[in-house]
N, C-alpha and C positions, 0 to 999 in steps of 0.2 A: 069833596076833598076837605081833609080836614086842618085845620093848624098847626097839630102837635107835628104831623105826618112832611110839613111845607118845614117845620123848626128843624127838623131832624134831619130833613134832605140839605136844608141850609149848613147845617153844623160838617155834614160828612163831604159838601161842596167845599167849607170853609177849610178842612183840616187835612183832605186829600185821601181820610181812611176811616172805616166803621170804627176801628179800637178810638181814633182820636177822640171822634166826635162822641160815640159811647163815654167815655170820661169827662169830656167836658158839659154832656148833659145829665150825666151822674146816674147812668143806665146801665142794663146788660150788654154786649156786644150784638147780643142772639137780638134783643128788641129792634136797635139799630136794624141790624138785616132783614127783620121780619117786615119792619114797617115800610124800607126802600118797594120791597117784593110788592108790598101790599098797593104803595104809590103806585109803583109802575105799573100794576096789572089795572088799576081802575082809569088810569090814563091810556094803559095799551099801547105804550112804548117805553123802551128802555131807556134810562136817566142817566145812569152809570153803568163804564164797563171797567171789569178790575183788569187790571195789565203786571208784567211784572214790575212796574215800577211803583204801583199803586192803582188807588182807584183813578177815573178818567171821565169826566163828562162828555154826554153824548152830546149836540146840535138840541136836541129837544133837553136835554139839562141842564146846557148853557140857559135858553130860551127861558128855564123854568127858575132858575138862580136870580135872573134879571127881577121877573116878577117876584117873587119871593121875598128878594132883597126889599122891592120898594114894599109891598105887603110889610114885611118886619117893619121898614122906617114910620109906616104909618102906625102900625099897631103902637110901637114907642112913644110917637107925639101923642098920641089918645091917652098913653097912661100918667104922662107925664102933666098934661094940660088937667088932669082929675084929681 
C-alpha cells in the first residue's frame, strides 16, 4: 500500500466526490479514479460506492478513513517536529 494511494482515498473520503478531491490535490479526475480502482483491487474490497447523491463509503472505507486519518496525523507531527 502506498501513501500517495491512502492521501487520495482521504481526500475523495473528505470531499464526498473524485472532481472535489482531483482539485483539491491539483490532479486529473481520471488519476483520482485510477488510483481508488488500484487501492481496492490490492485490498480486494470495495472502499467506495457512487450513488446518486455522490460517492459513499463502504464498512471497509469507513475502517480504512479511520486509519488513514491517524496515518496522516502522524505523518504531520514527523514533519513538523523536523
Amino acid at each position: 500500500m502506498h501513501w500517495d494511494d491512502l492521501r487520495i482515498f482521504l481526500a475523495v473520503a473528505r470531499d464526498g466526490s473524485m472532481s472535489a478531491a482531483a482539485r483539491r490535490l491539483a490532479v486529473q479526475h481520471s488519476t483520482v479514479s485510477r488510483r481508488i480502482r488500484t487501492l481496492e483491487a490490492r485490498l480486494g474490497t470495495r472502499l467506495i460506492e457512487r450513488k446518486r447523491s455522490g460517492y459513499e463509503l463502504t464498512a471497509a472505507g469507513e475502517e480504512l478513513k479511520l486509519s488513514a486519518s491517524k496515518m496522516e496525523s502522524e505523518v504531520l507531527q514527523v514533519e513538523e517536529a523536523l
